[in-house]
N, C-alpha and C positions, 0 to 999 in steps of 0.2 A: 281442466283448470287453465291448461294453455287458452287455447280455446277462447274460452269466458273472456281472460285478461285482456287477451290481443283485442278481440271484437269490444271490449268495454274500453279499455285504454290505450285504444293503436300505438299511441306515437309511445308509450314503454318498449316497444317493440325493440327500437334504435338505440337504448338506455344500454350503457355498459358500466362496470365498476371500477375500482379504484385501479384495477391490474389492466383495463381496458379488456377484460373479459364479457363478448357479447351473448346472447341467450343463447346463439347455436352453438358456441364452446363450452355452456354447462350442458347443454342435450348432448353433445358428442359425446362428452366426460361421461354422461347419464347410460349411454349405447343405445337412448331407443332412437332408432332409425324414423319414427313415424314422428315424434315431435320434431325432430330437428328439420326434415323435407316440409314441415307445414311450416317452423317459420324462414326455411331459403324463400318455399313459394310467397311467403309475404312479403319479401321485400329485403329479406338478410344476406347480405354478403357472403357468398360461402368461400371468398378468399378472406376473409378478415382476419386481423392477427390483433396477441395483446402485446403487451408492454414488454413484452419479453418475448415479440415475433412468434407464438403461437400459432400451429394452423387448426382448425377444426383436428388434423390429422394426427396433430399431435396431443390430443385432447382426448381422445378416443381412442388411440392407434394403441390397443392392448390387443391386436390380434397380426395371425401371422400372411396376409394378405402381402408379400411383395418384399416386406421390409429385411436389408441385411444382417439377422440376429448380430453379426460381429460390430457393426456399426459401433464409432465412438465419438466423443464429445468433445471440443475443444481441447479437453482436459485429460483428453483418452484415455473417458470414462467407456466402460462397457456395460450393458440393460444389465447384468450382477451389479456391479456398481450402484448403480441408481435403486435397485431393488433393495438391496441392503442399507442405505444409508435412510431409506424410507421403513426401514422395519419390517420389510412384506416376505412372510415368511413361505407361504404357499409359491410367490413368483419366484423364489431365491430359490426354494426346491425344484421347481421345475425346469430353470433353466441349469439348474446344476446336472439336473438328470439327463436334461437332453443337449449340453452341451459342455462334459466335464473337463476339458481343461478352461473352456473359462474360469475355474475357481480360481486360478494359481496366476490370472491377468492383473496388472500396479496401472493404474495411472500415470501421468508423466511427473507425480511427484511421491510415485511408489509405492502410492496407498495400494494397499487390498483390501480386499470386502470386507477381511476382517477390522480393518480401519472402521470403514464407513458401518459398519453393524454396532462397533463400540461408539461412536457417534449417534445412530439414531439410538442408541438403550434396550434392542431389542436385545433381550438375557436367550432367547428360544432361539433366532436368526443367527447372534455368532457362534451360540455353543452347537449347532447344526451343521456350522462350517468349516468351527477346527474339528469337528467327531469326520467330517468331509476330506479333511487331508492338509487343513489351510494351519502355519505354522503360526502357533499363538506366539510365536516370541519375535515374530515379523517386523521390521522398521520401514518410518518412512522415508524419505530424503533427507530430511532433518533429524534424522532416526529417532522420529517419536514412536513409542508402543502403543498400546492396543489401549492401555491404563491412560497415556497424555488424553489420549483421544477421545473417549467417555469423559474426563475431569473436565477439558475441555467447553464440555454441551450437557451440562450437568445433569450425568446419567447417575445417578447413585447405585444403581439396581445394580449396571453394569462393573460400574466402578468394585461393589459387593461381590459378584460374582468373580471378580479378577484376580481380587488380593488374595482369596480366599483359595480361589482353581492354579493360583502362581502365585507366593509368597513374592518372591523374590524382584516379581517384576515393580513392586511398591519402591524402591529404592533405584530404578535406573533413570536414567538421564539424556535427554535428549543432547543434539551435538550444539545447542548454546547451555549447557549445563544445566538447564532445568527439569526439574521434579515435576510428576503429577502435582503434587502440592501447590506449585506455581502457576498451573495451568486451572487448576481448583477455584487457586486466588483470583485471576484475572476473570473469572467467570463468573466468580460472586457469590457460590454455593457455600453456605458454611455447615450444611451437615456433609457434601462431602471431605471439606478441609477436615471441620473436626473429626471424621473418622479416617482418616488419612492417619491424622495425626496418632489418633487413638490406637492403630493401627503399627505405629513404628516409626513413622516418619519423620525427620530431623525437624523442627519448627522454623530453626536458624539457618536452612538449606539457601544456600543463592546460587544464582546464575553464575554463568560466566566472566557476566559485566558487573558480579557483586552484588547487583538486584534480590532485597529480601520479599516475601509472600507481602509486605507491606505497601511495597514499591508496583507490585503487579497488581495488585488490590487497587491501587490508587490512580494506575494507569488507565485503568477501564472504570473508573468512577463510582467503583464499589462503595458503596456510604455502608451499607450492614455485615460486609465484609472488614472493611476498614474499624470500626468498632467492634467487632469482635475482636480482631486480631490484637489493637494499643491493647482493650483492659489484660490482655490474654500476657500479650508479652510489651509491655508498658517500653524498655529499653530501647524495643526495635523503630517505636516511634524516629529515632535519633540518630537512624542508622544510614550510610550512604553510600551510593554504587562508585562506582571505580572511575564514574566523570563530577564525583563530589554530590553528585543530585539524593535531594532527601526523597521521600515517598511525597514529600509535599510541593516537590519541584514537577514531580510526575499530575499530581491533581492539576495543578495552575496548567500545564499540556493536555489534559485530559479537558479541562474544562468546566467540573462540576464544580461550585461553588460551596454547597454542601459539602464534601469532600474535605475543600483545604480548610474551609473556618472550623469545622472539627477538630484537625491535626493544629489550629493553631490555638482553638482555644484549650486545648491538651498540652500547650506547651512548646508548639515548636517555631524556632526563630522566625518573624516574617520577613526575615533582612536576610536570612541564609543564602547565600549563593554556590554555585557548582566549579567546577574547578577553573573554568572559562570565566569566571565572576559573572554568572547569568543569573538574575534575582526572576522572584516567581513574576513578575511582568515579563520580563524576557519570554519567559518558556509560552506564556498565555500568547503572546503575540508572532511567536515563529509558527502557533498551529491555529492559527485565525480565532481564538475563542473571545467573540466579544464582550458575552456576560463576565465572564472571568476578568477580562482586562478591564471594563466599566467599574466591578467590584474594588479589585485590588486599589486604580486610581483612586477612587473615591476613600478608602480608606486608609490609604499610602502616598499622600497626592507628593511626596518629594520623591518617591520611587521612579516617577516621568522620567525624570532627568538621571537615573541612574545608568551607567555605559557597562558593557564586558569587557576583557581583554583586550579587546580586538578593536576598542570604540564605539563597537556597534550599539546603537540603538534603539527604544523599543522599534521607531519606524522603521531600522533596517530588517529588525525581524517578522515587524508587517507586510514590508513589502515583499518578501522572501513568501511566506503564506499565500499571498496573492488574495489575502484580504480586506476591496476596499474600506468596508466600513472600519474596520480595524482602525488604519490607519489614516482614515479621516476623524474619526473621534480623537484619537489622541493627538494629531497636528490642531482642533480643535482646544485640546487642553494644553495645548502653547509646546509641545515638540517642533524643533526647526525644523520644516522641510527638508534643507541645504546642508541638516549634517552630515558629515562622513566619517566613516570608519581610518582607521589606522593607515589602512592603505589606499584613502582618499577616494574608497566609493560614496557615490551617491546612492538616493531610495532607489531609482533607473538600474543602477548596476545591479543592484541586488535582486531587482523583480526580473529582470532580462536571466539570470543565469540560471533560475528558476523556471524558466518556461511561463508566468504566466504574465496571460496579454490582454487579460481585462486591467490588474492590476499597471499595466505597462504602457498600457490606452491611456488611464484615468494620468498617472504622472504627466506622458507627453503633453496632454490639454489643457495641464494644469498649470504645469512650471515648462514651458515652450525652452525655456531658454537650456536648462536641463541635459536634455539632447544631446548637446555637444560635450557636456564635462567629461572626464578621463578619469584615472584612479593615476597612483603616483606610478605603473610603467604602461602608461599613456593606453590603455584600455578602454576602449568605449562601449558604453551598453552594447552595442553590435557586436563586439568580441566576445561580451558573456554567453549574447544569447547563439554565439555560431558556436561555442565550446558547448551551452547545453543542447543543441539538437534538435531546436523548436522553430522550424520553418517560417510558420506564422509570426511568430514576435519578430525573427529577422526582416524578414519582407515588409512587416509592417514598421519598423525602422529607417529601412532603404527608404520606403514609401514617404515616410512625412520628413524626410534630407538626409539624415543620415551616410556621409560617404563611406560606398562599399569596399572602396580601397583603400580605408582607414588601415594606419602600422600602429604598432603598441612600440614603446624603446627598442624594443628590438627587432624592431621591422616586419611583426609578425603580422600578415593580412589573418581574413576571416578562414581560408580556407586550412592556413596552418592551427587556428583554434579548433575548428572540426575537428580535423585531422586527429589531432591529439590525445581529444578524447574520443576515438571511434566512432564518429558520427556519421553514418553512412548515408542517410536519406540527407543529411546538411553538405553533406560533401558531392552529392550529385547536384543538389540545386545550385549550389554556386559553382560548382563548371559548367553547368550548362548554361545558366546566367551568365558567366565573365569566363568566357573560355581562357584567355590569354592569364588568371589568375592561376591556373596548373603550375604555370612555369617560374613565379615566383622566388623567390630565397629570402632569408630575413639578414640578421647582420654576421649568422656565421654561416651563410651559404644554403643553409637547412631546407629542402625543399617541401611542402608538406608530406611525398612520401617518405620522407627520415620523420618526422612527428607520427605518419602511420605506424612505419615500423617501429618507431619506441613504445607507441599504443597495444600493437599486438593484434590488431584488428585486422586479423588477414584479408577481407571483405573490401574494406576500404584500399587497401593497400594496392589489391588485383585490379581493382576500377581506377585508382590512379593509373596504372599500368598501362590498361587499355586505351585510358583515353590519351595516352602521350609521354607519358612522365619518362625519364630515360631510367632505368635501374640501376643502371652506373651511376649514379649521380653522385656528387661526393661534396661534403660539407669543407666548407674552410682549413677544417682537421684534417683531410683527406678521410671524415668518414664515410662508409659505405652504408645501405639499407640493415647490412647485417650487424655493423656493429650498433646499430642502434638499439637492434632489435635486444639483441646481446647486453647489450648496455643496463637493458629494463628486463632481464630473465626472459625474453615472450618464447618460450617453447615452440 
């Protein structure tokens, strides 16, 4: 069939899919050696890679030719890992068999196999591997069980298999206080919610942050979740987490439009705000969602001009997103540019402290003048973006004027904004760019290693060091690096 195709329609040959997977990475995946050498010899690539840097080797490479079984993954994962979390119960026995303490290897965020087995649903895979030795009552970093992690990736099977082999584990809690039931909810499954529930589980359970099964339903834009749940428990509609946000504050962030005209033609305020007075325009436009903000305007067109606590904006929480269109449609539906928040930021401030630099491009080209405005302790875009850490937006600030030796009131250059908040890659480019900015002090003396040491960032603090900084150095108070440190608990 190769054969036919290639001689009938050569140029398929060079055709790859959506993953950038070419015909020699499905013959490698395949194992015959004889298709895959007739199409290198045609003309294929046998370095090619796809979208996700594939080699032929990795495509294939299910044999023990070379490769270091203990090998791990960014995520130091181990070939158990990846076996398990895929279902594969034969590879999971065999490497168990010929390499038994791998059972009892975490990743770097302490998953074990039996994680990733209740994850793929294989019911045969994890009960093979606690009967193996692997502790079903295991956590992960976040001390989720084996139960979050199934509800998770809507295993029902597995889900069945757990309540049933461990009562008990139906009622624990991960370390942001949530329930499998929460995890149910965000995933959208309602035969395993409803047997969660059916099962024992509290309906009214919340998080840590107050967050009810309504609110996590709504975050991940569960539409047939989200109606299960109101006609289920009609109250919870009205219910809200511990920053005042309803389940409908969650949709308008989420995005789905479905979602919130349900909860609102159910009943719930469209004017409701959060405890920062953020209306659901707010929440739609701090996470770029344009459908959602198009909707709402259109049907709230005074809600434009509505502010938070804070003064802020719908466009400050556009440009915070770092989504042009966002906040070109709504400066389109008459938002001023040139507002400012409470403490006299502009859009610029807000998109600089955020890292992004499309959004940060499009201001400077737009409103030139911009550039230069301050907040009220004299902070300039450049301050934001050397406190957040984003090389690019700074340099591309210095680049179109922006002075590098800009002070905020209190005489703080960029280096002391890095500084501060641990910015290690921000803090090498600007000494090596302005070496003479090391030696600085603001208006109590403060050098930016005291903003190090109040940060805690030992990293940054030792590279100050090297490159000159005195350790003696002492603030106006006669403070030292240590009291600083001291000052902010940095252990």
């Amino acid at each position: 069939m190769t054969n036919y195709l290639v001689q009938t329609y050569p140029t398929m040959l060079h055709e790859v899919d959506n993953k950038r997977r070419t015909l020699a990475h499905n013959a490698a995946l395949s194992g015959n050696v004889a298709v895959l050498s007739f199409k290198i010899e045609r003309g294929i690539d046998p370095w090619c890679r796809t979208s996700e840097e594939e080699t032929l080797l990795h495509r294939g490479c299910i044999n023990e030719r070379g490769i270091d079984p203990w090998c791990r993954t960014s995520e130091e994962e181990t070939s158990l890992h990846r076996a398990c979390i895929n279902g594969q119960l034969e590879m999971t026995k065999y490497l168990v068999q010929t390499y038994p303490t791998m059972l009892h290897e975490v990743d770097n965020k302490r998953r074990t196999l039996a994680h990733n087995a209740a994850l793929s649903g294989n019911v045969a895979v994890l009960s093979y591997i606690i009967e193996s030795g692997i502790d079903p009552w295991c956590r992960t970093s976040e001390e989720e069980t084996l139960l979050h992690r199934a509800c998770s990736n809507d295993q029902l099977e597995v889900t069945k298999y757990l309540v049933q082999s461990y009562p008990k584990i139906l009622h624990e809690v991960d370390n942001s206080k949530r329930t499998p039931a929460h995890n149910a909810a965000l995933d959208g499954n309602v035969a395993i919610l409803s047997y969660l529930i059916e099962r024992g589980i509290d309906t009214w359970c919340r998080t840590s942050a107050e967050e009810t099964l309504l609110h996590r339903a709504c975050v991940n834009g569960q539409l047939e979740m989200t109606k299960y749940l109101v006609p289920t428990c009609p109250a919870m509609l009205y219910e809200v987490d511990n920053s005042k946000r309803t389940p409908a504050h969650n949709a308008a962030l989420d995005g789905i439009v479905a979602v919130l005209s349900y909860l609102i033609e159910r009943g719930i305020d469209p004017w409701c705000r959060t405890s920062e007075e953020e209306t659901f325009l707010h929440r739609a436009c701090i996470n770029g969602q344009l459908e959602m903000t198009k909707y709402l305007v259109q049907t709230y067109p005074t809600m434009l001009h509505e502010v938070d606590n804070k003064r802020r904006t719908l466009a400050h929480n556009a440009a915070l997103s770092g989504n042009v269109a966002v906040l070109s449609y709504i400066i389109e539906r008459g938002i001023d540019p040139w507002c400012r928040t409470s403490e006299e930021e502009t859009l610029l401030h807000r998109a600089s402290i955020n890292g992004q630099l499309e959004m940060t491009k499009n201001l400077v080209q737009t409103y030139p003048k911009m550039f230069h405005e301050v907040d009220n302790s004299k902070r300039t875009p450049a301050h934001n973006a050397a406190l957040d850490g984003n090389v690019t937006v700074l340099s591309y600030l210095i680049e179109h004027g922006i002075d590098p030796w800009c002070r905020t009131s209190t005489e703080e250059t960029l280096l002391h904004r890095a500084c501060v908040s641990g910015q290690l890659e921000m803090t090498k480019y600007l000494v090596q760019t302005y070496p003479t900015m090391l030696h600085e002090v603001d208006n109590s003396k403060r050098t930016p290693a005291h903003n190090a040491a109040l940060d805690g960032n030992v990293a940054v603090l030792s590279y100050l060091i090297e490159r000159g900084i005195d350790p003696w150095c002492r603030t106006s108070e006669e403070e030292t690096l240590l009291h600083r440190a001291c000052i902010n608990g940095q252990l």
